[in-house]
C-alpha positions in Angstrom: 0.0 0.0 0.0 1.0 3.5 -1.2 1.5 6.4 1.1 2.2 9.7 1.0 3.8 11.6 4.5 4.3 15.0 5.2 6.6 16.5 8.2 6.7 19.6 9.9 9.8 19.0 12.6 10.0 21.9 15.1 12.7 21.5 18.0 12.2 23.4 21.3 15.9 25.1 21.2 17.6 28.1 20.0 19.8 26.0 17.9 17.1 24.2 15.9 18.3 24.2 12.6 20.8 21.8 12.3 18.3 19.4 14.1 16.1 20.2 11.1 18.8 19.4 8.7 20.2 16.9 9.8 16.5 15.0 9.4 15.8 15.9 6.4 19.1 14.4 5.2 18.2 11.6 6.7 15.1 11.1 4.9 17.2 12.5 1.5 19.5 9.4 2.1 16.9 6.9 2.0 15.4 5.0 -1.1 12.4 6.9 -0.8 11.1 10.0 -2.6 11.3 12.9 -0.5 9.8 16.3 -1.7 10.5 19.6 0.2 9.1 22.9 0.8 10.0 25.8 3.1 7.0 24.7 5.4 7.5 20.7 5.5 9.2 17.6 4.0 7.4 15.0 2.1 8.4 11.4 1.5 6.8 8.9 -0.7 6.4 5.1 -0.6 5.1 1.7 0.4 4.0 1.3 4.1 5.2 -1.5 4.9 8.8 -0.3 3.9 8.6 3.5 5.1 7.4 3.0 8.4 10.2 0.7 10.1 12.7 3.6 8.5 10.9 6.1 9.8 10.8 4.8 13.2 14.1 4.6 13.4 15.1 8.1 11.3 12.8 10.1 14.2 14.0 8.1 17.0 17.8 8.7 16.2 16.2 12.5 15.7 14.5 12.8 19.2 17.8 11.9 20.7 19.5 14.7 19.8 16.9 16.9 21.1 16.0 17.6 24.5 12.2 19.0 23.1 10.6 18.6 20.0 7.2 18.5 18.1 7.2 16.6 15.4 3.6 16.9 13.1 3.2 14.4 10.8 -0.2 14.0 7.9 -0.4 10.3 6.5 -2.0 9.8 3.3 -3.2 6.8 1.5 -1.5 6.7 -1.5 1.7 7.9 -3.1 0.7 12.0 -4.1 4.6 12.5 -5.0 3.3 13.4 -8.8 0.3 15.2 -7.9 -0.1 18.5 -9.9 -2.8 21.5 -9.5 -5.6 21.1 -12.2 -6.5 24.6 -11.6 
C-alpha cells in the first residue's frame, strides 16, 4: 500500500536548525522520494517499507533533542506526482 507523509519538525531550542537538517538528510538518504518545501518535507512510498525507516530516522532525531514536536499528515496513496488542475 502506497503512502504519502508529510513533516513539519519543530525543536524546542535556539539551535534548531541543524536538528532540522540533519533530518531531512536523513530522509534525503533513503530510497524513498522525498519532496521539500520551506514549510514541511514529504516522503513517498510503500507502508510496509517507510514505516520501520521512519521509526528509526525520528527516533535517532528525538535523541539529539532535549524538546521537539514533530507533526506528521499520512495519506493513502503515493501523491509525489500530484499537480494543480487549476
Amino acid at each position: 500500500m502506497d503512502i504519502s507523509i508529510e513533516f513539519t519538525l519543530t525543536p524546542l531550542k535556539d539551535d534548531y536548525e541543524p536538528h532540522i537538517i540533519g533530518f531531512i538528510k536523513a530522509l534525503r538518504a533513503s530510497e524513498f522520494t522525498v519532496l521539500e518545501n520551506p514549510l514541511s518535507t514529504q516522503i513517498f512510498g510503500d507502508y510496509d517499507q517507510i514505516m520501520p525507516f521512519l521509526n528509526q530516522v525520528i527516533k535517532e532525531s528525538f535523541e539529539g533533542m532535549d524538546l521537539a514536536v514533530l507533526n506528521m499528515k499520512i495519506v493513502k496513496t503515493n501523491r509525489s506526482d500530484y499537480e494543480p488542475h487549476f
